[in-house]
N, C-alpha and C positions, 0 to 999 in steps of 0.2 A: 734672348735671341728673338729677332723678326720674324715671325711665319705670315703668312695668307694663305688662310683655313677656310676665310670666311668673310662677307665686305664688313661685319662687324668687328674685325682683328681692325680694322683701318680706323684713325680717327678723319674727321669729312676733308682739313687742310692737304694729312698725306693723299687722300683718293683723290681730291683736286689738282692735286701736285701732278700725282701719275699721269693724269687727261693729260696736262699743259706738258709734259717730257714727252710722253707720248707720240704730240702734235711735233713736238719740234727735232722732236728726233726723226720724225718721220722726214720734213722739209729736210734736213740737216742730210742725212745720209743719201737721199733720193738728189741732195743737188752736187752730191759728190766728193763733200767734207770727210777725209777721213776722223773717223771715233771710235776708238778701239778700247776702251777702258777696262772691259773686262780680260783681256790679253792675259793667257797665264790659268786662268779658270776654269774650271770644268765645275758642270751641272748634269746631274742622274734624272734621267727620265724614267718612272718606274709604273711604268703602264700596263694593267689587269684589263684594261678597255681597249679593243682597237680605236683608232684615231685617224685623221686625215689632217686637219685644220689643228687642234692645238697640240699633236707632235710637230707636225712641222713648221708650226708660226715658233712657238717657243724654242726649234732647233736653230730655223734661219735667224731669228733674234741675236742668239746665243752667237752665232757665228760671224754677224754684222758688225756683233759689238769685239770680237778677237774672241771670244772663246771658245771652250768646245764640250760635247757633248755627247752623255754613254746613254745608249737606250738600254731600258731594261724589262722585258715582258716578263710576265709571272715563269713562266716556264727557266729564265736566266736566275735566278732566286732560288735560294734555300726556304722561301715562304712555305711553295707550295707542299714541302718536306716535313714541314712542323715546326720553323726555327722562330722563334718569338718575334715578335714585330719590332720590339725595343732594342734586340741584339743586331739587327738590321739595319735600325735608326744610329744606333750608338756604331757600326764599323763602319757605314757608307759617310758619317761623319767626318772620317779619319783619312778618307778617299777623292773625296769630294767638294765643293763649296758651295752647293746646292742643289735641292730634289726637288723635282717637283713629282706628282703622284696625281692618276686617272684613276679610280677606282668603283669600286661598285657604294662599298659602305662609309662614311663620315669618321667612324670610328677608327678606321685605319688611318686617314690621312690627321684625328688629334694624336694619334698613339706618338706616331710616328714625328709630331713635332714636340711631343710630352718629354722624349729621348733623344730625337738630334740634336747635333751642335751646330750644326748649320741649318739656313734658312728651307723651311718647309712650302711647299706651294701647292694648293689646292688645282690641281687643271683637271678635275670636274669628281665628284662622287654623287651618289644616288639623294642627298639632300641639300647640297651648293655648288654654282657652276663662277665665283667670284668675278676672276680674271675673264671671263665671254661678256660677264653683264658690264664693267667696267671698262671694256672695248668696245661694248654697242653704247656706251655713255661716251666716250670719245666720239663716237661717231655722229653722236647727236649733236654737240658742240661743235665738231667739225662742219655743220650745216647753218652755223649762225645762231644756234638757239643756247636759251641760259636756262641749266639744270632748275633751279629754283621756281622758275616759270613754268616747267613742262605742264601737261596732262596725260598720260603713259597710261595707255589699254593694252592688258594682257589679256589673250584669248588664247582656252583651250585646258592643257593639262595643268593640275596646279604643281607641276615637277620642280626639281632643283633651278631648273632658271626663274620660274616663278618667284623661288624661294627666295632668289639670290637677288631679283627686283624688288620684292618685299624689303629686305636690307637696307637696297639703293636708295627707293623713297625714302625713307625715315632717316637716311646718313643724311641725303643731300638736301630734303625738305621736297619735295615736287610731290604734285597728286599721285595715285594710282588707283587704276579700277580693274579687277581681273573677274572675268567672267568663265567662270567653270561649271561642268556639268555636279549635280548634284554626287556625291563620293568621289570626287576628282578634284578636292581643293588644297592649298599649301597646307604644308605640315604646321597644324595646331600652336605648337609652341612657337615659330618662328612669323606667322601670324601675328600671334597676341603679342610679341615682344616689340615688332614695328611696330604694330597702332603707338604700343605705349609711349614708342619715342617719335612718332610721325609728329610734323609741323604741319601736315598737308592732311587733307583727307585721304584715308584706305579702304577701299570700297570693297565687298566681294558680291558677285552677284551673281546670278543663273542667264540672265541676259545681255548678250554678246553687244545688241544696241544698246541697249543701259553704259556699257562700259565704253565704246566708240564713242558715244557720241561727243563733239567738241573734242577728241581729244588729237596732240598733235603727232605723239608716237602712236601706233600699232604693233604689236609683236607677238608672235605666236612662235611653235615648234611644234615635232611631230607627236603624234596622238602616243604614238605605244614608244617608249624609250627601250636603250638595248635594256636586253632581260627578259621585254615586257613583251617578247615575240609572239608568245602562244595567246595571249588575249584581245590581238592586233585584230581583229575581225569582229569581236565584241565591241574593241572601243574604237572602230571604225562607224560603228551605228550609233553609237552615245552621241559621240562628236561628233556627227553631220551637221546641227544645228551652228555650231561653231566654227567655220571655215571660213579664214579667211578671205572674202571676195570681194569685186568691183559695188556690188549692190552693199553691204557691210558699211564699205569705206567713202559709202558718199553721206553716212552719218557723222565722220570726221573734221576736224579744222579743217579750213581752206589751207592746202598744202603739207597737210600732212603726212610722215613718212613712215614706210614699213620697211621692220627688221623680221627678220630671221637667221637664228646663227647657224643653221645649215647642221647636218643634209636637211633639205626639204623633198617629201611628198609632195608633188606636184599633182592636184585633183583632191587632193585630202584636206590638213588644214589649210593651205593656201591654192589657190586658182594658179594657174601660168599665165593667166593675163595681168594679175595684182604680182607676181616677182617678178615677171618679163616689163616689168611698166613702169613710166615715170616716177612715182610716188616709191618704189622700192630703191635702197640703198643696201641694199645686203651685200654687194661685189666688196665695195669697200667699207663695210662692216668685215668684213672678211677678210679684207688687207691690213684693216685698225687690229687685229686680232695681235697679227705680228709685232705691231708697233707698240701696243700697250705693254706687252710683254716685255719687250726690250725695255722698257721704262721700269717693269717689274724690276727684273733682272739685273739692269745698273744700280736701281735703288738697295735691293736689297744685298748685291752681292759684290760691288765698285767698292 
């Protein structure tokens, strides 16, 4: 059985694949072509996290393509009851033709594809955010640029989307330099296992210009993730140094573009003059979110 746990579930042709359906499902449907292939299907949404962007990219997806779709908060679950994760995985199997799962821990969303029979989809837990990085990589190629060639600076928390561009690098080959504050950096093993299969250099540094500079992505997100509420005023001060701004970004390739997968702090890690402004693509970063999805979606559930 197919899951996306993880961009290292993908070998680099299928995640190339995805970008290029992605794109053209995107043309395809926006020019009016009916494409209904998923007709017939239904996909479980099984979200522990509130959501804005990937319940609803992954719902409207779902329903572009014909099919349809059951939300499922912790509270609609026997989870939160005591009922094992496996007995969960193995009935919604029987229900269903695909889950995807927001979660806090990693370990729920392997359990849960350890035991289903249908396709497991990661839409985000506390150490991979797959399907977002994978959508801001469509959206890179969307701008004319080829993944292999990139330069990619990561600023700020070394969280799950860090983690999840760690991955990226190393599947697709392109540089990366991420600049974190000191006890703020990707998780260790996920780390050392990109350097080892990186084509490209993997940098981590404490210097935000160190990791800018030349480079043609920029990407950041917010300082304290959900959970991470009560320490949002500590690592409000860590992270000053890290923010992304106008002065930052003029250590950049000429034309370089900035992502953020949203919600953004606006004053924190990014300025409203650098997401209000030329150089930022986050609106449709934000629309590729849907369209990757759908590409997810056909692939693994068509």
């Amino acid at each position: 059985m197919r899951h996306i746990r993880r961009i290292f579930d993908l070998e680099v042709e299928e995640a190339e694949s995805l970008i290029k359906r992605g794109l053209e499902l995107k043309k395809r449907v926006k020019s009016g072509i009916p494409h209904r292939p998923l007709t017939g299907k239904i996909l479980a949404l099984i979200f522990e996290k509130p959501s804005t962007r990937t319940r609803v990219s992954f719902e409207a997806a779902m329903l572009k393509l014909g099919g349809e779709t059951i939300f499922l908060s912790a509270r609609d679950l026997q989870l939160a009851r005591g009922e094992p994760l496996k007995d969960t995985a193995r009935v919604l199997s029987r229900y269903v033709d695909g889950i995807v799962v927001r979660t806090f821990g990693q370990e729920v969303v392997d359990e849960l594809a350890a035991y289903a029979s249908v396709p497991i989809i990661n839409g985000l837990s506390d150490k991979f955010h797959p399907c977002q990085v994978l959508s801001d990589l469509m959206t890179v190629v969307e701008t004319g640029r080829r993944l292999e060639d990139l330069k990619v600076a990561w600023v700020g928390d070394g969280n799950n989307m860090a983690n999840s561009w760690l991955e990226a690098a190393a599947l697709f080959g392109f540089e990366l330099r991420l600049a974190c504050p000191e006890g703020y950096d990707p998780d260790e093993d996920v780390f050392s296992e990109a350097r080892k299969h990186a084509k490209k250099p993997i940098l981590l540094t404490r210097d935000p210009v160190e990791a800018v500079k030349g480079a043609d992505v920029i990407n950041t997100d917010v300082w304290a993730s959900m959970g991470q509420e009560a320490e949002a005023a500590e690592r409000r001060q860590i992270f000053q140094p890290y923010q992304v701004n106008q002065e930052l970004l003029q250590h950049a390739a000429p034309g370089a573009i900035v992502l953020h997968c949203l919600p953004a702090h606006r004053g924190e890690e990014i300025t409203e003059e650098v997401l209000e402004g030329p150089q930022s693509v986050v609106w449709e970063q934000s629309e590729n979110k849907m369209w990757l999805h759908a590409a997810v979606l056909e692939y693994l559930l068509a």
